[in-house]
C-alpha positions as CSV (number, residue, x, y, z in Angstrom):
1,X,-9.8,-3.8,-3.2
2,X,-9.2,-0.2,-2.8
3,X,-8.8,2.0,-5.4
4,X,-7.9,5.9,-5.4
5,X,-10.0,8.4,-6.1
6,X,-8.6,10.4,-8.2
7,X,-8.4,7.2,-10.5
8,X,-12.1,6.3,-9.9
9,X,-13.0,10.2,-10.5
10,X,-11.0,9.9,-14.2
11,X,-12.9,6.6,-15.4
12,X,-16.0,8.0,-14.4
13,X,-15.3,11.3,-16.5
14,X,-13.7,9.2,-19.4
15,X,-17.0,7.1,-19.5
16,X,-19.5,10.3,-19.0
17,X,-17.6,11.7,-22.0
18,X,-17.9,8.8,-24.4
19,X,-21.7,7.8,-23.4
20,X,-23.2,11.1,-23.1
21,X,-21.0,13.5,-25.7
22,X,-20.8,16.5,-24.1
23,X,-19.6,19.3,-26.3
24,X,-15.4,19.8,-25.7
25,X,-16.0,23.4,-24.4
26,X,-18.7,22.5,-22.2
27,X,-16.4,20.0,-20.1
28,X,-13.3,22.6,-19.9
29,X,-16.1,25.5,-19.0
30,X,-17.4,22.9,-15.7
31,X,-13.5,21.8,-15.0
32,X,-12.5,25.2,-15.2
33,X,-15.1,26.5,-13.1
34,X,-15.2,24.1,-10.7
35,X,-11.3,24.8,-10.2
36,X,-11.9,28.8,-9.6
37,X,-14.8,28.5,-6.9
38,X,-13.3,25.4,-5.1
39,X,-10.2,28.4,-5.0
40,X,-12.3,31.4,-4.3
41,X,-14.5,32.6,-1.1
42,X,-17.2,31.5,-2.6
43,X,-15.8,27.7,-1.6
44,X,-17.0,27.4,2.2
45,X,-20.7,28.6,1.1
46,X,-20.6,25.7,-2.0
47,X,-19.4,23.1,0.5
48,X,-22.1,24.1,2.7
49,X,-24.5,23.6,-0.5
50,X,-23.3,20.1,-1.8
51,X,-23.2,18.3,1.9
């Protein structure tokens, strides 16, 4: 069976959300932040961090 990721990545959140009720702004804060370094210099030294 092979399944996208980007599918897998959005059930994953979905759940996360629902089991471990996050606070809304905290969840825009990480998306949001995670979409400014992955477009920033700071990208290649984060890579470097995670793998």
């Amino acid at each position: 069976m092979h399944v996208p990721l980007w599918f897998v990545v959005i059930v994953v959140a979905v759940l996360g959300i629902q089991l471990a009720r996050p606070p809304w702004w905290l969840v825009v804060l990480l998306l949001l932040g995670g979409y400014l370094v992955a477009n920033s210099f700071l990208a290649p030294a984060v890579a470097g961090l995670l793998g």
